[in-house]
C-alpha positions in Angstrom: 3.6 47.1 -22.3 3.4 48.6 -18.9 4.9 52.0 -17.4 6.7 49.4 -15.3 8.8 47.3 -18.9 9.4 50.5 -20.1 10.7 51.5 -16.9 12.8 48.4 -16.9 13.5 48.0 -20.4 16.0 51.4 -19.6 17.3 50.7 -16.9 20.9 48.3 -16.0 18.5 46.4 -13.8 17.3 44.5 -17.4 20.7 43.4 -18.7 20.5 40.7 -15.6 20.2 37.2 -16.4 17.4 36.5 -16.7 16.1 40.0 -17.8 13.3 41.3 -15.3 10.0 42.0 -16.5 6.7 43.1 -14.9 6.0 39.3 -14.3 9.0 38.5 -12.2 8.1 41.7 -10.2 5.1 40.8 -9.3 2.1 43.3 -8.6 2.6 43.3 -5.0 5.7 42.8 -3.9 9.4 42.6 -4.8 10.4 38.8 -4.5 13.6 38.9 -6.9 15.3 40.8 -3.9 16.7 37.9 -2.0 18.3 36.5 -5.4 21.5 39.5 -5.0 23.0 40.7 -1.7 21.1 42.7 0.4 22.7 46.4 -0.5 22.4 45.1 -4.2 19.1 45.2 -4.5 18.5 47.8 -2.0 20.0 50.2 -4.5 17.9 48.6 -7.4 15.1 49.6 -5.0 15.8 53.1 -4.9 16.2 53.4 -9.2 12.6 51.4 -9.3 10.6 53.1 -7.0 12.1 56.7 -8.1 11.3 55.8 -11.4 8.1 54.5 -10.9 7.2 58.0 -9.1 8.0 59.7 -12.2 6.4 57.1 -14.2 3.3 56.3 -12.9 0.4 58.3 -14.0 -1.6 57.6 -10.7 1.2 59.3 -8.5 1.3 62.7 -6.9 0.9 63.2 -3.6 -0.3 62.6 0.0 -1.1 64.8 3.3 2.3 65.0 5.5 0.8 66.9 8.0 -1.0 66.1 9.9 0.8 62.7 8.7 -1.3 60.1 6.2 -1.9 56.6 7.2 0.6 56.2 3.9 2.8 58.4 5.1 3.3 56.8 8.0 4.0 53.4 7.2 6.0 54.6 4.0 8.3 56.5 6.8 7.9 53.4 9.2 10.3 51.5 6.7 7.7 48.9 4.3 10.7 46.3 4.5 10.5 45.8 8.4 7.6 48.0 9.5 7.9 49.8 13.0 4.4 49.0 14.3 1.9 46.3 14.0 -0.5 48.7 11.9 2.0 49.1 9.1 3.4 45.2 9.3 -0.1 44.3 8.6 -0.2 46.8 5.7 2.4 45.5 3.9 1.2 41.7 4.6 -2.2 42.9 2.5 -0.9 44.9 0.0 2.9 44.5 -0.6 5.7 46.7 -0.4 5.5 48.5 -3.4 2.3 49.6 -2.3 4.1 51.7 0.1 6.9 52.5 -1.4 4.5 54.2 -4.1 2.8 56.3 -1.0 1.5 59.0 -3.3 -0.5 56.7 -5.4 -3.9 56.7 -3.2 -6.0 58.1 -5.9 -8.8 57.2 -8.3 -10.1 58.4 -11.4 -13.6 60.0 -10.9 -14.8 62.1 -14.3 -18.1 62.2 -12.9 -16.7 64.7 -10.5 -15.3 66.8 -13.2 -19.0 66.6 -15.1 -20.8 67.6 -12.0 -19.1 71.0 -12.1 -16.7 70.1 -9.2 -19.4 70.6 -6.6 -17.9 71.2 -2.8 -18.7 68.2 -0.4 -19.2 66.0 -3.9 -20.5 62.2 -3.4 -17.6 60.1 -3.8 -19.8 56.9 -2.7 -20.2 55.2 -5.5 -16.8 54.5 -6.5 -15.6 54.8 -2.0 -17.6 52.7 -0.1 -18.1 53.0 3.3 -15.3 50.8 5.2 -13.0 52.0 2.2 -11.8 55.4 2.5 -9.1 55.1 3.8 -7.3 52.9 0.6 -10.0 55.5 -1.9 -11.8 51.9 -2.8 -8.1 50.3 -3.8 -9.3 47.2 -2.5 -9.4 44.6 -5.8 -5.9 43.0 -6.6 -7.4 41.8 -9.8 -8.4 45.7 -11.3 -7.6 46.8 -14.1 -8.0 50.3 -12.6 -5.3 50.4 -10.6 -2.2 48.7 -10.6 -1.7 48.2 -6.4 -4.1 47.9 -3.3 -3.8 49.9 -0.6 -6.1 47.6 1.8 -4.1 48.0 4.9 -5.0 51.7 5.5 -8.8 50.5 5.8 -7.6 48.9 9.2 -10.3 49.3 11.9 -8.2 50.1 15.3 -7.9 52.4 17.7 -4.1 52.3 17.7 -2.9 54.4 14.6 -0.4 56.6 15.3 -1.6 60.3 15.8 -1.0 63.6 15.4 -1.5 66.2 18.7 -4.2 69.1 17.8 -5.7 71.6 19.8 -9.3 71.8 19.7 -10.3 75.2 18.1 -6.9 76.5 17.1 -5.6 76.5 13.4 -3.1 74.1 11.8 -1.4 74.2 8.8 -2.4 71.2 6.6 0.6 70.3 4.3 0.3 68.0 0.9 3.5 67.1 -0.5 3.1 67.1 -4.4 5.6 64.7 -6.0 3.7 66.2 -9.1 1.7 69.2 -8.6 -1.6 69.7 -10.8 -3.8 72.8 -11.4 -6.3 73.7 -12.1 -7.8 71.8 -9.1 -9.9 71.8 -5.9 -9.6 70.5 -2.4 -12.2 69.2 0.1 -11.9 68.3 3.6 -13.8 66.3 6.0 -13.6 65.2 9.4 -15.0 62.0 11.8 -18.3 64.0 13.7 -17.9 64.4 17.2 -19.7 61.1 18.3 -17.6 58.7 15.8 -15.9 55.6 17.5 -12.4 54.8 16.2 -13.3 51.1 17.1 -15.7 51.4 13.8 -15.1 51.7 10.0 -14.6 54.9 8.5 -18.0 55.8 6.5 -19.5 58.8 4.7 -22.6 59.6 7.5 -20.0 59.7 10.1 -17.8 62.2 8.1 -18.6 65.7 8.2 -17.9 67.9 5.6 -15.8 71.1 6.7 -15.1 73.0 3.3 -12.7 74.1 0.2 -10.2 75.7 1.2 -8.0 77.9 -0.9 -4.3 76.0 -1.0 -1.1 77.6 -1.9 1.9 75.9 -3.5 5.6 76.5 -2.9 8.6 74.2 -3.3 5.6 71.1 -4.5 3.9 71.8 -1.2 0.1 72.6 -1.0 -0.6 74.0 2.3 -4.2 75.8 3.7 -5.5 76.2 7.3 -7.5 74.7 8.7 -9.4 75.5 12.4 -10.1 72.2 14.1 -13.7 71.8 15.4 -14.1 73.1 19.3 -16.8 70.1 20.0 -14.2 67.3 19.0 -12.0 65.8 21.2 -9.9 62.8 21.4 -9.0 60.1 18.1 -10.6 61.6 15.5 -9.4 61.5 11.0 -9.0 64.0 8.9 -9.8 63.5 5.1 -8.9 65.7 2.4 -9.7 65.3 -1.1 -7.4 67.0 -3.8 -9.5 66.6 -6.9 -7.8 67.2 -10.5 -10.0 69.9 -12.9 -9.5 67.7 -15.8 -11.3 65.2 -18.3 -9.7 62.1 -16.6 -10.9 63.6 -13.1 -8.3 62.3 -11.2 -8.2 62.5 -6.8 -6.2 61.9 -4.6 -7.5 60.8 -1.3 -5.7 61.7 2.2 -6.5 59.5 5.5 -5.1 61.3 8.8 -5.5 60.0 12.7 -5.5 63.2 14.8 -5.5 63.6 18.6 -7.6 66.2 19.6 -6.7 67.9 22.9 -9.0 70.8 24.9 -7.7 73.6 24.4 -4.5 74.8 26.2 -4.5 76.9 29.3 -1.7 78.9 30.8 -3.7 79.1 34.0 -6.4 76.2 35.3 -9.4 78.6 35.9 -11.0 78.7 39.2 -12.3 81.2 41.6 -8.9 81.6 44.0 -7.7 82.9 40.5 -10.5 84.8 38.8 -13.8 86.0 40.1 -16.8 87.4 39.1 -18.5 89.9 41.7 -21.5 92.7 41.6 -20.7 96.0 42.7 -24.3 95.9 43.5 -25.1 92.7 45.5 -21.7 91.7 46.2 -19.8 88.4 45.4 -21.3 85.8 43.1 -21.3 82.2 44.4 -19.3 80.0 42.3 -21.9 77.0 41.9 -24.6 78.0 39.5 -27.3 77.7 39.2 -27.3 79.1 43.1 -26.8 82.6 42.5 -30.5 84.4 42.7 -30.7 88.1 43.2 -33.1 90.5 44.0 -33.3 93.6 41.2 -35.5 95.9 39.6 -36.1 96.2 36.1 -33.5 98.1 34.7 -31.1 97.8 37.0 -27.7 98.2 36.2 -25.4 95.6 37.0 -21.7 95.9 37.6 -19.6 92.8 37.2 -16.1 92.7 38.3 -13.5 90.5 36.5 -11.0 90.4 39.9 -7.5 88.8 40.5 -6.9 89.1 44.2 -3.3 87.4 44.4 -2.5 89.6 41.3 -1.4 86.5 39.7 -3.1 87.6 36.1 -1.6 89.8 33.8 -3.4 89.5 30.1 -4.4 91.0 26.9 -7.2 91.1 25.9 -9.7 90.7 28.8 -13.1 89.4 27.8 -16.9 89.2 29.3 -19.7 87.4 28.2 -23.8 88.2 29.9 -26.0 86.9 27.9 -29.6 85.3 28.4 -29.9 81.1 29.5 -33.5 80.5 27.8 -35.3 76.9 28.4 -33.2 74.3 27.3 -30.5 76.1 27.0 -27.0 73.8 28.7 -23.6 75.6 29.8 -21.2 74.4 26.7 -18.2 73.3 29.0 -15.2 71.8 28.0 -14.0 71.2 31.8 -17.0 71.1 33.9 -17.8 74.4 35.9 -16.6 77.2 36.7 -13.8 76.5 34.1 -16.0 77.1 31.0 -15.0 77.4 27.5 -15.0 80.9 25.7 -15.5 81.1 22.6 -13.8 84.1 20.9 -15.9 84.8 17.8 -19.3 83.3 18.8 -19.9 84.0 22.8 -17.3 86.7 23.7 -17.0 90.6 23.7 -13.3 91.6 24.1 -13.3 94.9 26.2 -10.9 97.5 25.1 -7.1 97.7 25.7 -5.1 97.3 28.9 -4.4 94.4 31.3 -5.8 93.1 34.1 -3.7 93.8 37.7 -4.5 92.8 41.1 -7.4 95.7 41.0 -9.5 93.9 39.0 -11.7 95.7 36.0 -15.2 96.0 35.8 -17.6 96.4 32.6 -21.6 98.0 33.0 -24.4 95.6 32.1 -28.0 96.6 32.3 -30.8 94.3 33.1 -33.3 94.0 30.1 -36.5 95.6 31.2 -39.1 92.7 32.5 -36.0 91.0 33.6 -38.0 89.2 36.8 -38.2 85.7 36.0 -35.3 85.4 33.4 -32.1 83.8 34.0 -28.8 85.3 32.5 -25.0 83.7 32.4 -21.8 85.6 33.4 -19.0 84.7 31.9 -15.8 86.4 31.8 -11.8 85.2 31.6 -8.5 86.6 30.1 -7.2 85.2 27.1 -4.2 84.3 26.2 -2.1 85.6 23.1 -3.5 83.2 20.8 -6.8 84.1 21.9 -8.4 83.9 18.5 -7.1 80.2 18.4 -9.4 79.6 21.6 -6.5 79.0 23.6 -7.7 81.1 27.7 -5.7 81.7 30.6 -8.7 81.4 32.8 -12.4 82.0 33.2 -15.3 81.7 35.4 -18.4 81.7 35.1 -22.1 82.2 36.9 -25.8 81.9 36.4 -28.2 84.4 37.7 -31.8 84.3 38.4 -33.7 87.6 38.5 -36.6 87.4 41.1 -38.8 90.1 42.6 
């Protein structure tokens, strides 16, 4: 007898006549509900599915921000779904499969046996072109007990959630049963994937474990989102049990990934880079060539002439351009990306006023012949998010 019987078995709903059983139900949908009035059985709902959550060994829990494809159609309403995606969810795979939104999961001991390794193959049991329903594809399994085909819908048009490239969210899985000892992986579509395409391993990168905390059956870590991404891209996270059975649950996400926020469009009316030795720099690199000597010292001059710019921390960046090298830009010069951990040395203290502030750089010796970038830009508060204010940026070419 099935978790489902027993279910019924105590519950009013089996005294009807005829008695409901698992058969009647169906494995995909809910057909006895046009046999009662509408608020009838829309109460009857609410005691199955609530018992089945507490019944059901294969549910726990699903990613509700940024939002699951589950999540999404479960809050869309399975009985008259509020976009096309979702309708053709429940068309596949029944309402109950949605109803049940924590039950995308799969039992993978091998896991378990490998020592929980991070970035484990999950292949062999998720295809490619399956992630997104954790292989729930076979109606006939004796696995599982529902198919959750529908989220393995190719299309540009699920809904998303708004993320800033480079700044830190808060990922949040809501635990309808939480389980520990246990690990979590997360992965991400690579920079080049096309949302017009299935979702497969090589296109997923792998972008670590982090450390979760639970309160109030929420599991929450951070996560910084990828600087090079940009646009639709799907987050996948991977709560894996510690335990013989090896139990996971498997999280599909569509994000929107936005360039990073600016509270002032760089451009040279608004910040410029000038020499205290050779005067101002030219703001269409790679035009700028100098004369020096080895060993000069070159003064660069981070200036805001309308006095428009007051921020904390400032930042400047020279560093050498060697062959091949390309000017990582988010926005096309002179508005140039700075990154705060990798590229960027934050000067000390103070904020910039309409004087402008200046930082000492000396020309490596044997400098004739090289090429170095200036960058420099004031950040804004969440500067360590990668969010900027403004920059700008120059190239120079050291001849004789």
């Amino acid at each position: 007898m099935s978790s489902l019987d027993l279910l019924l078995q105590s519950n009013p709903l089996r005294s009807m006549n005829p008695p409901l059983s698992c058969t009647a139900l169906g494995r995909h949908s809910l057909p006895f509900l046009s046999f009662r009035k509408p608020g009838y059985w829309k109460a009857a709902r609410v005691v199955l599915v609530a018992g089945l959550l507490a019944a059901n060994g294969f549910s726990h829990g699903t990613v509700v921000y940024p939002e699951s494809r589950v999540y999404r159609i479960y809050q869309s309403n399975p009985d008259n779904p509020s976009f096309q995606l979702a309708a053709n969810a429940v068309a596949m795979d029944g309402t109950l499969s949605y109803y049940t939104w924590n039950e995308v999961s799969r039992m993978i001991p091998a896991a378990v046996q490998a020592g929980l390794p991070p970035g484990f193959d999950y292949s062999p049991w998720i295809p490619d072109g399956q992630l997104g329903s954790a292989g729930r594809v076979d109606p006939n399994s004796n696995e599982y007990p529902r198919t959750y085909m529908g989220l393995d819908q190719v299309s540009p048009d699920w809904p998303k959630t708004p993320v800033v490239a480079g700044e830190t969210i808060t990922v949040d899985f809501l635990a309808t049963a939480p389980h520990d000892p246990s690990v979590w992986d997360v992965w991400m579509t690579k920079a080049d994937w096309n949302p017009n395409m299935p979702l497969t391993w090589e296109q997923m990168e792998f972008l670590g474990r982090p450390q979760a905390t639970l309160a109030a059956s929420h599991y929450t870590f951070d996560l910084t989102i990828p600087r090079d991404r940009s646009g639709h891209h799907v987050l996948y996270v991977i709560w894996q049990r510690d335990d013989p059975a090896g139990e996971a649950f498997f999280s599909t996400s569509d994000i929107e990934v936005q360039p990073p926020k600016a509270l002032y469009p760089g451009s040279n009316d608004d910040l410029i880079l000038s020499s205290g030795t050779n005067g101002v720099l030219s703001s269409a690199p790679p035009a700028d060539e100098k004369t020096v000597s080895n060993g000069q010292v070159w003064t660069v001059e981070l200036s805001s002439p309308g006095g428009s710019f007051v921020g904390q921390p400032r930042v400047f960046l020279a560093r050498e351009l060697l062959p091949g090298d390309t000017l990582d830009s988010l926005f096309g010069l002179p508005d140039v990306y700075l990154h705060p951990v990798e590229d960027v040395s934050i000067l000390p203290g103070g904020t910039l006023s309409a004087g402008g502030d200046a930082v000492s750089w000396p020309l490596p010796v044997s400098s004739v012949g090289r090429t170095f970038l200036f960058q420099g830009g004031v950040f804004s508060a969440s500067a360590l998010n990668g969010a900027y204010a403004s920059t700008d940026v120059h190239v120079l070419h050291v001849v004789p």
